[in-house]
C-alpha distance (Angstrom), angle and dihedral (degrees) to the residues before:
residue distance angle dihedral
X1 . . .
X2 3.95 . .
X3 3.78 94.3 .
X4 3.72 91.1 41.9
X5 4.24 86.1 49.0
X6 4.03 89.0 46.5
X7 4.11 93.8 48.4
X8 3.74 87.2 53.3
X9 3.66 95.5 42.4
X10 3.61 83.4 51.8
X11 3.77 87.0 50.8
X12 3.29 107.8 50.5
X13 4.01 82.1 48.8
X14 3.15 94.5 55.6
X15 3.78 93.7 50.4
X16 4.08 95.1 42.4
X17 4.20 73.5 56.2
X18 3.53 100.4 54.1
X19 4.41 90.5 40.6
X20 3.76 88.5 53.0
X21 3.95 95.0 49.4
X22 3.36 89.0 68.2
X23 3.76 97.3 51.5
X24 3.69 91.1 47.9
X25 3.80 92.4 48.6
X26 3.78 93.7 45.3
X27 4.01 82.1 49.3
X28 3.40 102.3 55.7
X29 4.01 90.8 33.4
X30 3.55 86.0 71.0
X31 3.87 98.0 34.4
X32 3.48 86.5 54.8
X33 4.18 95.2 35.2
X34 4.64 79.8 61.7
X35 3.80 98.4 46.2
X36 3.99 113.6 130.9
X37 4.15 83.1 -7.6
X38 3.75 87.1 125.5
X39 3.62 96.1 44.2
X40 3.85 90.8 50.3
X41 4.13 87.6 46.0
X42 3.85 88.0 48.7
X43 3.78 89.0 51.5
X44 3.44 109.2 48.1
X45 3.22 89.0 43.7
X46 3.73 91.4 66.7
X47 3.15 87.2 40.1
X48 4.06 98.3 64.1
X49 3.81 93.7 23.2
X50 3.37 107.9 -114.6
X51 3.71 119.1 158.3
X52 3.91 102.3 -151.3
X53 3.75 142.2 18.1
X54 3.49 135.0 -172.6
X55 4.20 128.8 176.4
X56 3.45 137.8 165.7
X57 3.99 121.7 -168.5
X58 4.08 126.7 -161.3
X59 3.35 129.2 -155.9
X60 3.62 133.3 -176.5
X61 3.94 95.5 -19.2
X62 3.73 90.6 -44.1
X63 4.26 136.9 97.1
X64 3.80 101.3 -125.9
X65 4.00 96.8 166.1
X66 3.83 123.5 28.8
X67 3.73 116.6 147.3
X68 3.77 143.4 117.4
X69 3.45 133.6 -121.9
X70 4.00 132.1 -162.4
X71 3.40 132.6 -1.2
X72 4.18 135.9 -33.1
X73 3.72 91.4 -175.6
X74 3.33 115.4 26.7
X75 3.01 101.3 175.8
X76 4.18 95.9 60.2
X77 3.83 76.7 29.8
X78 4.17 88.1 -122.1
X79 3.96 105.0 174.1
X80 3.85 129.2 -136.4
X81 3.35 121.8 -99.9
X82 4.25 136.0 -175.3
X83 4.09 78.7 -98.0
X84 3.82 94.8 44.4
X85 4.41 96.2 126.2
X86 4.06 109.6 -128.1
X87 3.82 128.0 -173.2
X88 4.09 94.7 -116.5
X89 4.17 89.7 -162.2
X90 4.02 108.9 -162.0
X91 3.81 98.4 4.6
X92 3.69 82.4 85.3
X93 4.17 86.5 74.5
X94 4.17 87.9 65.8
X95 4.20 78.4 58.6
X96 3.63 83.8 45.6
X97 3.33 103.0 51.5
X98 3.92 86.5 42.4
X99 3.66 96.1 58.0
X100 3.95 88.0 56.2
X101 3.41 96.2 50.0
X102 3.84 94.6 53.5
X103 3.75 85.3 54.6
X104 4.01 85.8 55.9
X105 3.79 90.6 53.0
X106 3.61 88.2 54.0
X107 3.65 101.4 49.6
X108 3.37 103.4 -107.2
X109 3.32 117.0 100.6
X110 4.11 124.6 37.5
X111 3.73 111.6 -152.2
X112 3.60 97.9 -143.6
X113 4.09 94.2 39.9
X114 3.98 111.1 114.2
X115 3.32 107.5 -93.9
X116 3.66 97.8 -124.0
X117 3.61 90.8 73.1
X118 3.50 84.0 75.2
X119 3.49 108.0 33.6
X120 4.11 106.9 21.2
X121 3.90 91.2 -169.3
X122 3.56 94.0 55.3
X123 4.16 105.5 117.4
X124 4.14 136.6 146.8
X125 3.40 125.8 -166.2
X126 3.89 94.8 -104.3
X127 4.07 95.8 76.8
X128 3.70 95.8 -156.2
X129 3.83 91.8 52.4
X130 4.10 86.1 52.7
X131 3.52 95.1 55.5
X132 3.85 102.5 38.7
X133 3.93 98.0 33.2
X134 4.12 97.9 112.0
X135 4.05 119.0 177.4
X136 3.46 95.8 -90.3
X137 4.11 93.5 63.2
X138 4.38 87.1 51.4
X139 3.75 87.6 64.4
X140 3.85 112.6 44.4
X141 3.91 95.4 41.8
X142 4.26 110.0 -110.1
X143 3.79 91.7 125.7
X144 3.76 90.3 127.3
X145 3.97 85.0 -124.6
X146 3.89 115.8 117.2
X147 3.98 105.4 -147.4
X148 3.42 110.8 -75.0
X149 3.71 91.8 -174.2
X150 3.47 96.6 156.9
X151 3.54 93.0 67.4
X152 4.17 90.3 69.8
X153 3.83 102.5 18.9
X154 4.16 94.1 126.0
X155 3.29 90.7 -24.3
X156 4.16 113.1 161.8
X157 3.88 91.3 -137.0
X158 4.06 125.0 106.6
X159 3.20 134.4 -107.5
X160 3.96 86.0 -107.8
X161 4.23 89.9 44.0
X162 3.92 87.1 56.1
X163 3.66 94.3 40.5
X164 3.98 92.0 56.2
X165 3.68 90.3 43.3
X166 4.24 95.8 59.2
X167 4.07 81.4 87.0
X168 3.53 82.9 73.9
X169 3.79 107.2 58.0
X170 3.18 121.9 96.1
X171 4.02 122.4 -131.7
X172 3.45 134.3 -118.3
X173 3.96 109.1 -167.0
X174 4.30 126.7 8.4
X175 3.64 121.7 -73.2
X176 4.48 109.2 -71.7
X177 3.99 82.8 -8.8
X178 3.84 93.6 119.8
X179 3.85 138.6 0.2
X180 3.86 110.4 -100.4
X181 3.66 112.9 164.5
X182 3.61 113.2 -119.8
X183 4.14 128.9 -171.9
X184 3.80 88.0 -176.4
X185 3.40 92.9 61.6
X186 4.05 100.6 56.5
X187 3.80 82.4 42.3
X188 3.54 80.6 53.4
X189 4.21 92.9 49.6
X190 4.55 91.7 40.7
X191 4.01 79.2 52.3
X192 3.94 89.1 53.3
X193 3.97 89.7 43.7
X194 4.08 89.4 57.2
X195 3.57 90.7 46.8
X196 3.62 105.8 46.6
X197 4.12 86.6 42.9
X198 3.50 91.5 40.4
X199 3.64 92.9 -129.7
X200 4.15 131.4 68.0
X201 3.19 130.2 -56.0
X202 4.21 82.7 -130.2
X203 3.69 83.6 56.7
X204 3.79 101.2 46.4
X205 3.99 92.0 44.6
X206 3.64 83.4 54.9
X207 3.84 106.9 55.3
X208 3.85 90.4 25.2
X209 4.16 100.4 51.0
X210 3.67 115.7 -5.0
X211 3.73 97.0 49.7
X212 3.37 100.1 42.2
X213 3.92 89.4 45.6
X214 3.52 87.2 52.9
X215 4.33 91.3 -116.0
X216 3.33 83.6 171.2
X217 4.05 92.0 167.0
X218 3.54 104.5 30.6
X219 3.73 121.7 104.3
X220 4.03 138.4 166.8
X221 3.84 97.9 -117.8
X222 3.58 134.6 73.0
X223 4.06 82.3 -152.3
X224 4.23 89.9 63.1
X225 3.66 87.4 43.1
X226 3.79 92.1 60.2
X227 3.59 92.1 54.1
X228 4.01 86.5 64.3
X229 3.56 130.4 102.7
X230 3.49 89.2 -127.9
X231 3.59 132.8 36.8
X232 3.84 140.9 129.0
X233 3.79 122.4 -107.0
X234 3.85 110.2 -132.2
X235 3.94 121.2 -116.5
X236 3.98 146.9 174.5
X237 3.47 144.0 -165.0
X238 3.72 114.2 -105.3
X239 3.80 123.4 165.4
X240 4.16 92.7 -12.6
X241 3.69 89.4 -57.8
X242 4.32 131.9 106.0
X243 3.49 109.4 -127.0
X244 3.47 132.2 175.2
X245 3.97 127.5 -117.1
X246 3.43 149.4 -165.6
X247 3.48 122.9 -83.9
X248 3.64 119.9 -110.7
X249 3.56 132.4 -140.0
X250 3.90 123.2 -152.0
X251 3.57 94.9 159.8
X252 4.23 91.5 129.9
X253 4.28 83.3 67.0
X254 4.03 91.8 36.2
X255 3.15 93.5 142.6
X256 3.64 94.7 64.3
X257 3.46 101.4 46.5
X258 4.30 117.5 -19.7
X259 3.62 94.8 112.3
X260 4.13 122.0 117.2
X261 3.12 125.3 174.2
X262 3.67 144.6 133.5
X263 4.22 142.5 -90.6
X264 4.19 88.2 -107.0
X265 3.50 92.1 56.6
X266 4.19 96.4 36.1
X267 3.22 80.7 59.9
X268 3.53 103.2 72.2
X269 4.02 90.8 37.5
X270 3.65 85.8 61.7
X271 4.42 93.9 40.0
X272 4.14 75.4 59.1
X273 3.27 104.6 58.5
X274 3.68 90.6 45.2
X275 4.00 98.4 49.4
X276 3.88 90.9 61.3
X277 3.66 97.5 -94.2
X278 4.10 86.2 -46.7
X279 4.32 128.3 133.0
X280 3.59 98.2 -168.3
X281 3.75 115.0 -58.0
X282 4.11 87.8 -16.1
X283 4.18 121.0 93.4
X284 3.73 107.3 -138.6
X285 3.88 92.4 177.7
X286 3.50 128.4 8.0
X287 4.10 115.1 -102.9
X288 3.56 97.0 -117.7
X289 3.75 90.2 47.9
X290 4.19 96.4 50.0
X291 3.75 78.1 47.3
X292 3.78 100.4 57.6
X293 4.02 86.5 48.0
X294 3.21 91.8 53.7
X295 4.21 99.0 50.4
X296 3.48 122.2 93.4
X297 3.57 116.6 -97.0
X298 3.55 108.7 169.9
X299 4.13 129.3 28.3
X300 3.58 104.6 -124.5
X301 3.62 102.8 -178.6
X302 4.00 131.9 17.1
X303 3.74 88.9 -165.0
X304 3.74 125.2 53.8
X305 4.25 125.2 -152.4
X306 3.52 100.5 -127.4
X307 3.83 151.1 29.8
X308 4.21 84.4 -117.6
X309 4.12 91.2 51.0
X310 3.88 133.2 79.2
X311 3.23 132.9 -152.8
X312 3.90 112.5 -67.1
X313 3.27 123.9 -126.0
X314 4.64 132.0 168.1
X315 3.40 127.4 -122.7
X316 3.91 125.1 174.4
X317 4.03 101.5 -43.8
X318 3.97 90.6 -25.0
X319 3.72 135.0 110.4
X320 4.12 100.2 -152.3
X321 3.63 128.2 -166.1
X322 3.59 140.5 118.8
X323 4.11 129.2 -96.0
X324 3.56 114.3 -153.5
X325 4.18 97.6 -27.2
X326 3.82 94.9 -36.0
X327 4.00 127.0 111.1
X328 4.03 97.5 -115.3
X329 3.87 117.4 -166.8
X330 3.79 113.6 -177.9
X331 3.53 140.7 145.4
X332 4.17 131.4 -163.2
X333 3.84 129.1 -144.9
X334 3.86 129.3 -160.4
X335 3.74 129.8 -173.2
X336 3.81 133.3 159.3
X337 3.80 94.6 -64.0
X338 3.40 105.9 0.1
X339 3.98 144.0 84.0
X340 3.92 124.5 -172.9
X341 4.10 130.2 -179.8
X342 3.80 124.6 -163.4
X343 3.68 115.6 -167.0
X344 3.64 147.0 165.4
X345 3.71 147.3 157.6
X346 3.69 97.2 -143.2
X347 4.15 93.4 -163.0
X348 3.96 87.3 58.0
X349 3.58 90.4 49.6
X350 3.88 81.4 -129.8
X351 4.26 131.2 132.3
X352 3.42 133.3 148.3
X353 3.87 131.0 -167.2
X354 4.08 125.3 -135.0
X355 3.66 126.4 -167.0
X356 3.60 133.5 172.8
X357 3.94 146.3 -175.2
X358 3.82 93.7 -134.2
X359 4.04 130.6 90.1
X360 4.05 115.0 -128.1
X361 3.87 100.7 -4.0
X362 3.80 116.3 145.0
X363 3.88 97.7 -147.5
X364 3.89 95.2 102.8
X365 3.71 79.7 75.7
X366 3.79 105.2 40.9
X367 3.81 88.9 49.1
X368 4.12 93.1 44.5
X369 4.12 95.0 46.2
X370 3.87 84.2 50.3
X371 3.55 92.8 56.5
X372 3.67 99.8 41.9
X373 4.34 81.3 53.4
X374 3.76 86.8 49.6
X375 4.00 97.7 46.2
X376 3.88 91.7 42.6
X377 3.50 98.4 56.7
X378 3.77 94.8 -114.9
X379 3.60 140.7 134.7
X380 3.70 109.7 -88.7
X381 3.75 123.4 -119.9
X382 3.19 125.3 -134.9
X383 4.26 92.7 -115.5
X384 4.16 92.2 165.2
X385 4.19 88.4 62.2
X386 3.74 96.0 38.0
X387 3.90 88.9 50.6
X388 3.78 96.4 37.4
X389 4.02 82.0 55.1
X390 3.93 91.0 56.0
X391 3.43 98.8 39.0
X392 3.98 91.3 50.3
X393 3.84 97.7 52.2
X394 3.40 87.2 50.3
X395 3.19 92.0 49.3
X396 3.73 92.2 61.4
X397 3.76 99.9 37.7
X398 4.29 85.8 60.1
X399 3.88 85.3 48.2
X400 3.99 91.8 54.5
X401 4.09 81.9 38.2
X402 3.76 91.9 54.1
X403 4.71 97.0 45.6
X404 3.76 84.2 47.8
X405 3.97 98.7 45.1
X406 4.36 97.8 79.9
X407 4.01 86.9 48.3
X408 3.86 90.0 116.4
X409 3.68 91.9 37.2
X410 3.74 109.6 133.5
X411 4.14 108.3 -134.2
X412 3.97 118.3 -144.3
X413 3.64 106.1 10.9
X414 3.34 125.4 130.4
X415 4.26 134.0 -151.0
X416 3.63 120.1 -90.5
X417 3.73 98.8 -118.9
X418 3.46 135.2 28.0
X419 3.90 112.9 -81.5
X420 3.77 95.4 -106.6
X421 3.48 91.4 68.5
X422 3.94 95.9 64.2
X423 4.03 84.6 51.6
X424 4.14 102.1 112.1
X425 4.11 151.6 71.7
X426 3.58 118.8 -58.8
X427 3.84 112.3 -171.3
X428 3.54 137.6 -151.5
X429 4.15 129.7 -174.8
X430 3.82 88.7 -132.4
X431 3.68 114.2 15.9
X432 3.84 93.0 48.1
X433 3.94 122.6 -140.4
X434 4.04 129.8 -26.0
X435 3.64 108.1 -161.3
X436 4.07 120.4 -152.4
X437 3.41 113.0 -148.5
X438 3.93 128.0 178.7
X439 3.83 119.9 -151.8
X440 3.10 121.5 177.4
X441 4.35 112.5 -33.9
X442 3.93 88.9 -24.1
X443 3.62 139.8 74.4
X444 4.41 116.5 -123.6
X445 3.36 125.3 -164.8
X446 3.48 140.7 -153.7
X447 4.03 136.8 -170.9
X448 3.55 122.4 167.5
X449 3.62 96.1 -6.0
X450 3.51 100.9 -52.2
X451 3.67 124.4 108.7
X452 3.77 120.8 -150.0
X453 3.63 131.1 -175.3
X454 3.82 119.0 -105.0
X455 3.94 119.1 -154.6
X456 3.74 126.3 176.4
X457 3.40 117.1 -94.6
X458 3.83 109.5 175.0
X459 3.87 127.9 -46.7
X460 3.70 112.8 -20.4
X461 3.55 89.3 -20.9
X462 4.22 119.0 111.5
X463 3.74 125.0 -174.9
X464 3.95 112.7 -131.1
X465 3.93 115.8 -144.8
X466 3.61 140.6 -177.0
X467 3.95 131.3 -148.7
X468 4.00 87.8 -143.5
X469 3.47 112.6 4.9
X470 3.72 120.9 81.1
X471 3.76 97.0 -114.5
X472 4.08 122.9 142.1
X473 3.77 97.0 154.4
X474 4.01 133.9 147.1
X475 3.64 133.3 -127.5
X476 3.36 116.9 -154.4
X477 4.47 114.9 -165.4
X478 3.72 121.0 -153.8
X479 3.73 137.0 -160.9
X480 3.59 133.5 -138.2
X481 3.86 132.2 -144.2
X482 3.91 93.9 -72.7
X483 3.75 93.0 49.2
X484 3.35 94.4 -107.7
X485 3.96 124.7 136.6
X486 3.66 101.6 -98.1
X487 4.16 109.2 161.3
X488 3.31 141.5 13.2
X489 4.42 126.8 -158.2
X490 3.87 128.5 -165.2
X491 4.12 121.4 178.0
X492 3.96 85.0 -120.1
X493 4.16 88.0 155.1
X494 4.35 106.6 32.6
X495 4.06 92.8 -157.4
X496 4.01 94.1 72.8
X497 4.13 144.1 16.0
X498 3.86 122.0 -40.0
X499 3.62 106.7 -87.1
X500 3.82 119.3 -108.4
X501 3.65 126.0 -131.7
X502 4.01 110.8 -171.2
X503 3.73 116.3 -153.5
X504 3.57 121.4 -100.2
X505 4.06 120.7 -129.4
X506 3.81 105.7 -121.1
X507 3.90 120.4 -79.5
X508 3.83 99.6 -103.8
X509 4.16 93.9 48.3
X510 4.04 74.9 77.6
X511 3.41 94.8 44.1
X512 4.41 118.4 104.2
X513 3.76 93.6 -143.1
X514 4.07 89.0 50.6
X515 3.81 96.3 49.2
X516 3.82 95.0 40.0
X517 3.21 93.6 73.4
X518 4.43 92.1 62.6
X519 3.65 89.8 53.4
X520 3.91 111.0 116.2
X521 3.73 143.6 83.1
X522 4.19 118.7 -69.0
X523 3.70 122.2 -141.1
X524 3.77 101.5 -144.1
X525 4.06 109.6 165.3
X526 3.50 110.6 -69.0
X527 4.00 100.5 -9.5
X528 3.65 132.3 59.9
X529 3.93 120.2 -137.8
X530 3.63 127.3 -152.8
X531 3.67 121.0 -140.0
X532 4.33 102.6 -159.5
X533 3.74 129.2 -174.9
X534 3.64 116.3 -147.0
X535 3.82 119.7 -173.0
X536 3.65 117.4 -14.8
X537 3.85 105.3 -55.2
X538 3.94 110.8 23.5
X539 3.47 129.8 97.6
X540 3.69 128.5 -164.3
X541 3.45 139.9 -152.9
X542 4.25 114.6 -157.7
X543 3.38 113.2 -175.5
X544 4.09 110.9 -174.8
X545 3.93 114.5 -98.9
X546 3.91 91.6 13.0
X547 3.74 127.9 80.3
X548 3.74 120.6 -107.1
X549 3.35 122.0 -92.2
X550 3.57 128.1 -155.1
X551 3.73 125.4 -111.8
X552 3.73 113.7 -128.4
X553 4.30 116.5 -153.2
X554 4.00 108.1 -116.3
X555 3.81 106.1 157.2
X556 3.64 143.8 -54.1
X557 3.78 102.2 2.1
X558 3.73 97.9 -38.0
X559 4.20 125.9 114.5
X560 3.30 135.1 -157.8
X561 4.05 121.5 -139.4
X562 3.54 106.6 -113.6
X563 4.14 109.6 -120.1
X564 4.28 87.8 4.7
X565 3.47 116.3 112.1
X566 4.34 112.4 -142.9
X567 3.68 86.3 0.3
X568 3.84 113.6 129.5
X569 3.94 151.9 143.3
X570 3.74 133.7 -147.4
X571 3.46 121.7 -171.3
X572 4.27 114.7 -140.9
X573 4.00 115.5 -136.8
X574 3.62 121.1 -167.8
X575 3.89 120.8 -145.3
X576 3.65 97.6 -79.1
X577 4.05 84.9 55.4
X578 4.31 95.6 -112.7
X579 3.87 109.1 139.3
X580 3.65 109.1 -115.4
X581 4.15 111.8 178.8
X582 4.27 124.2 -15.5
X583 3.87 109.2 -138.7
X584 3.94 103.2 -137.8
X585 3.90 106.1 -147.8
X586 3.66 115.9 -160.3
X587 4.25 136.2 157.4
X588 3.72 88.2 -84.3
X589 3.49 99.3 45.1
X590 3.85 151.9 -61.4
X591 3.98 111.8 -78.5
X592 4.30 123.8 -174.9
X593 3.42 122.3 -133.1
X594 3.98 111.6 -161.4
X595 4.11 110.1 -137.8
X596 3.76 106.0 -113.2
């Protein structure tokens, strides 16, 4: 009995042994796997200039790396932190996308039903693409529309406003022919959420995901996030210097990118995604759905970069390839100030989350394929000189861009009209209204609350420049028949025709207490004409034996006949401002009418 108690003594030793030699190997694997990582973050962060870092890293169910590096303020020289808030940009579609497919699960919303059984006002100017656009096609970018970003970037509008105007927009490519990426478009899908819930899509996102995940600190407004105790200040790069910008809100498109939050609470997004749609013991979204978000839908590249990548390919609000043999599904967000990564390698059970305080830097990536090098076993790469490589030729290929961009610049000419006569509002059904202001001996513009300087380029040509936004556009004025300035067109979307603004009669030629005062009958010759108001802002002109037509504002106190080509009326003031006669211009002539 003794021996037999020793052998299994020595058994169960033997076995406690082998179970523990796993735990110390999976230890040290990732002891080892983190050596000199926060020397190399340190580094390249110096190295690319960005002021603060934060990342957190799962693995198998757990959070083996959350920490922040650097500064959020640097300035007051305030350091990150796992609970520093970020602007995560485009990760918010994967949310998106989410929120969608727990409306699936619930029987409410078909992915492949056309989308106008949801929303019956939904329409873009391609026809086909109206009709046959169906959920699914809002989310993994084959609208046909190229970005047209400008057309919402801090734009005033609602979500409704922009969602009426998509009719507007032209296309660039046939409806799911090619992937274009799209914000309006998941707008488009967080609109459809509200609607369908008959709430927001802010509101829905939070009871449905954030709450449940315990987000307790993530929000879908910069505004909220400045009312934290901690949050990162947004900067850029501008002439080899960090400086610090305004914040910028994009909550009108939230759904494609208004989310901020923080590497504690990414981490439990990403924990998820990984657990088959599962937070703990509760089912967020089905399996099958989770798995139908995350399936390719669209190729987005028949090339890939390097030897490590696969071809890439979209799903619903994920980018999904492979990195060196393993399924990768990631997605990036940018925002004035700020750049966020989202990865994972969902057969690892592995993910990590990257956010920064900087606009446009690429070391989100650096730092996440270092990590995937570190947790796979695998001889790191060195990512910083590959990337510094890239970034450097093109670099010098927008320098050579940029001396050979003015080559058809005409020198020493000079605008047709004085520069008081650009001054005004120039409307378009989509893009909204570009004022023309001039202060001073220069023209200023402003679109959607921004104001830009405007310098002359050639002709009626002006270039339009911003102090912190990377924008070197032209603005090209037009006249009409009478000479005066009647248009103006800027490239704001590079995938189809200059985009053009109409000019806008002044304010008061819409105003009742301005148009009153035109009302009346006309002696012209033989007949009499009636000039009517009807409602507040309409004038009419009723000519016997013909219909009435309605008077269209131009300028001054001239109209144009709606639907009649060179037909017009101007109404004569004398000093004291009483209308006296209106000269009626048409192809055969111009006749007076004397005010009875």
């Amino acid at each position: 009995m003794k021996k037999r108690i020793i052998k299994v003594s020595c058994l169960l030793i033997v076995f406690a042994f082998l179970f523990y030699l796993p735990l110390v190997a999976k230890k040290d694997t990732q002891e080892i796997s983190f050596k000199g990582f926060d020397k190399f973050v340190a580094e390249t962060m110096e190295e690319w200039k960005v002021p603060g870092l934060a990342i957190a890293v799962v693995k198998d169910g757990k959070v083996i790396q959350s920490k922040g590096y650097g500064f959020r303020d640097v300035e007051k020289k305030l350091t990150v932190t796992p609970k520093t808030l970020f602007a995560i940009g485009s990760c918010t579609k994967a949310f998106t996308a989410t929120t969608m497919g727990i409306l699936v699960d619930e029987g409410k919303l078909d992915w492949d039903k056309p989308l106008r059984e949801y929303l019956p006002a939904f329409k873009l100017e391609d026809s086909f693409a109206s009709e046959r656009m169906a959920p699914r096609d809002l989310v993994c970018h084959r609208s046909g529309l190229p970005r047209h970003d400008w057309m919402w970037y801090n734009s005033s509008a609602s979500r409704r406003e922009l969602f009426e105007r998509l009719q507007y927009l032209e296309p660039s490519k046939d409806f799911r022919d090619v992937f274009q990426y799209q914000n309006l478009m998941f707008m488009t899908a967080g609109y459809l959420v509200g609607q369908i819930a008959d709430t927001t899509w802010e509101e829905f996102t939070k009871k449905h995901l954030l709450d449940p995940l315990g987000m307790k600190d993530s929000n879908f407004s910069v505004e909220d996030s400045k009312k934290a105790e901690d949050f990162a200040l947004p900067y850029l790069e501008k002439d080899e210097k960090i400086i610090e910008i305004p914040f910028r809100n994009i909550d009108t498109v939230g759904p494609a990118g208004s989310i901020n939050s923080n590497v504690t609470d990414m981490a439990q997004w990403i924990l998820l995604n990984l657990n088959q749609g599962k937070q703990g013991e509760e089912q967020i979204i089905s399996e099958n759905t989770l798995k139908e978000i995350h399936s390719p839908q669209m190729i987005v590249s028949k090339s890939f970069k390097y030897d490590e990548s696969f071809y890439s390919t979209y799903g619903m609000g994920w980018s999904i390839t492979a990195y060196r043999g393993h399924l990768t599904l990631s997605h990036g967000g940018g925002i004035d100030g700020f750049t966020a990564l989202v990865s994972m390698m969902p057969r690892d059970n592995t993910g990590m989350v990257i956010l920064t305080n900087m606009s446009g830097t690429p070391l989100p990536s650096i730092i996440c394929y270092d990590v995937y090098d570190r947790l796979l076993g695998l001889d790191l790469i060195d990512w910083k000189k590959r990337v510094r490589e890239q970034v450097d030729k093109a670099k010098k290929e927008a320098e050579k861009a940029e001396k050979e961009k003015d080559k058809d610049r005409k020198p020493n000419t000079k605008t047709s009209h004085p520069l008081e006569d650009y001054a005004g509002d120039y409307e378009h059904p989509g893009y909204g209204v570009v004022s023309i202001k001039k202060e001073g001996d220069q023209l200023k513009g402003e679109y959607n609350s921004i104001s830009y300087e405007m310098t002359h380029y050639h002709y009626d040509v002006f270039k339009m420049t911003h102090e912190f936004m990377e924008v070197d556009t032209k603005l090209s004025f037009s006249t009409d028949d009478k000479g005066n300035i009647e248009s103006l067109a800027v490239q704001f979307e590079p995938n189809v025709d200059k985009i053009v603004f109409t000019r806008m009669p002044g304010k008061e030629m819409t105003e009742k207490s301005f148009l009153e005062k035109f009302v009346g009958e006309y002696v012209l010759g033989e007949v009499t004409v009636t000039v009517l108001l009807k409602g507040e802002k309409i004038l009419f002109l009723s000519v016997p034996g013909q219909p009435e037509y309605e008077l269209i504002p131009y300028q001054g106190t001239e109209f144009n006949l709606k639907n009649l080509a060179g037909f017009s009326i101007e109404f004569i003031t004398d000093e004291s401002g009483v209308v006296q006669e209106a000269k009626i211009t048409q192809p055969n002539g111009v006749f007076t009418a004397k005010k009875k």
